[in-house]
C-alpha positions in Angstrom: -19.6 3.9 16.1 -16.6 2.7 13.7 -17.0 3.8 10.3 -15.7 1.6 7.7 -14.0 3.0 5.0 -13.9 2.0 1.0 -10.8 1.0 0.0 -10.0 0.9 -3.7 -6.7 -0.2 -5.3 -6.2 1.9 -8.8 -4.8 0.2 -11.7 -1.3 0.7 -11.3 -1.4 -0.4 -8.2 -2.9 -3.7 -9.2 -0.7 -4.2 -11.3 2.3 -3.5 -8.8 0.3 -6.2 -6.7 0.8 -8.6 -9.5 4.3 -7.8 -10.1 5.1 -8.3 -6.8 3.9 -11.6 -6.0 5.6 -13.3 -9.3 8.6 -11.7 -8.2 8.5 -13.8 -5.0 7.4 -16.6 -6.6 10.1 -16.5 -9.0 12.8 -15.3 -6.3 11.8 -17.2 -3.5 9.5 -19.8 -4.5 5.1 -20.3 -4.1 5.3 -20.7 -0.4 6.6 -17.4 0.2 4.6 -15.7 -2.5 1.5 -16.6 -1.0 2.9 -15.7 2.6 3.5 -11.8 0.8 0.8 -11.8 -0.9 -1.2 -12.6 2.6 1.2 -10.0 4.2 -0.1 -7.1 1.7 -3.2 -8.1 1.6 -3.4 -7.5 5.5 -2.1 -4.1 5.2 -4.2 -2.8 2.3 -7.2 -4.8 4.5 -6.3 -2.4 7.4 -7.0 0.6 5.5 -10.8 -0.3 6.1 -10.4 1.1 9.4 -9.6 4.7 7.8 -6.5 6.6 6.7 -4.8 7.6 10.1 -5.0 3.8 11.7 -1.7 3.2 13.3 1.6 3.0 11.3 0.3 5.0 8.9 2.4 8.2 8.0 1.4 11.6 6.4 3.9 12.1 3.5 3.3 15.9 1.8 6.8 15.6 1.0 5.9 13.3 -1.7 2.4 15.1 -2.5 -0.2 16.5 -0.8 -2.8 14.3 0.7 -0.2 11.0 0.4 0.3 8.2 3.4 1.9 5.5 3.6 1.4 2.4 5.6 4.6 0.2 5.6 4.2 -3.8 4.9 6.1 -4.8 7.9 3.7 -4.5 10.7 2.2 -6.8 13.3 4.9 -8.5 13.2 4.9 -9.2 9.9 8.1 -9.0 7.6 8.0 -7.1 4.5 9.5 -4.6 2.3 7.1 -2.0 0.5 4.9 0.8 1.3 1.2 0.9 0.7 0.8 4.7 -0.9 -2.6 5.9 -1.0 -5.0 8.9 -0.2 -8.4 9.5 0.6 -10.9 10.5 -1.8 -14.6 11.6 -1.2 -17.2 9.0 0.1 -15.2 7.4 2.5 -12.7 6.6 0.2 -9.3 6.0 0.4 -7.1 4.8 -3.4 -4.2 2.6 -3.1 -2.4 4.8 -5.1 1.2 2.5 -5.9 2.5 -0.7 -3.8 6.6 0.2 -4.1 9.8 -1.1 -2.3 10.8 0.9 0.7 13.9 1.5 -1.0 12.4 3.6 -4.2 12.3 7.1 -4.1 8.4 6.7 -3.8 8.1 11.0 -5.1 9.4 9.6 -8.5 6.9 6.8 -9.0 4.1 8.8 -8.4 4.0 11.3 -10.9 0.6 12.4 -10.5 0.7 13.1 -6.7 2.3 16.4 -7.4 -0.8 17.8 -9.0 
């Protein structure tokens, strides 16, 4: 039996979300905003399956209990790095949505805690 898992995105990550898709759109026009935004959508989607699906990757370097799951999967093309962690219930919180080229430990200040 496959349990499904609640996936919850926390504010600043809804926010990255956002910011992310008018970037595109300003950058690179609708089209390929939409084609992101399906792109993330699709990874965070994933995370119903649980926190250890494939591609994900434990990162205690950056805090304890933090994954990531990288945008660029399936043969989709992409940039950024789902961060999240589980939390009790079956829960796991899309903690930030950043560019695989950020020092992810310095935008997520209250991992270390």
């Amino acid at each position: 039996m496959s349990l499904v898992w609640r996936v919850r995105l926390v504010e600043q990550a809804e926010r990255d979300l956002i910011g992310i898709i008018v970037w595109t759109d300003d950058n690179f026009g609708a089209r390929q905003a939409m084609a992101y935004a399906e792109a993330l959508s699709l990874a965070i989607e994933a995370l119903h399956d649980g926190p250890e699906i494939f591609g994900t990757t434990a990162r205690e370097e950056i805090g304890l209990g933090i994954r990531t799951l990288h945008v660029a999967r399936q043969g989709r093309k992409g940039r950024h790095f789902v961060v999240f962690r589980t939390a009790p219930e079956q829960t796991i919180d899309v903690l930030r949505l950043l560019h695989d080229s950020m020092d992810l430990a310095r935008h997520l200040p209250s991992a270390h805690g």
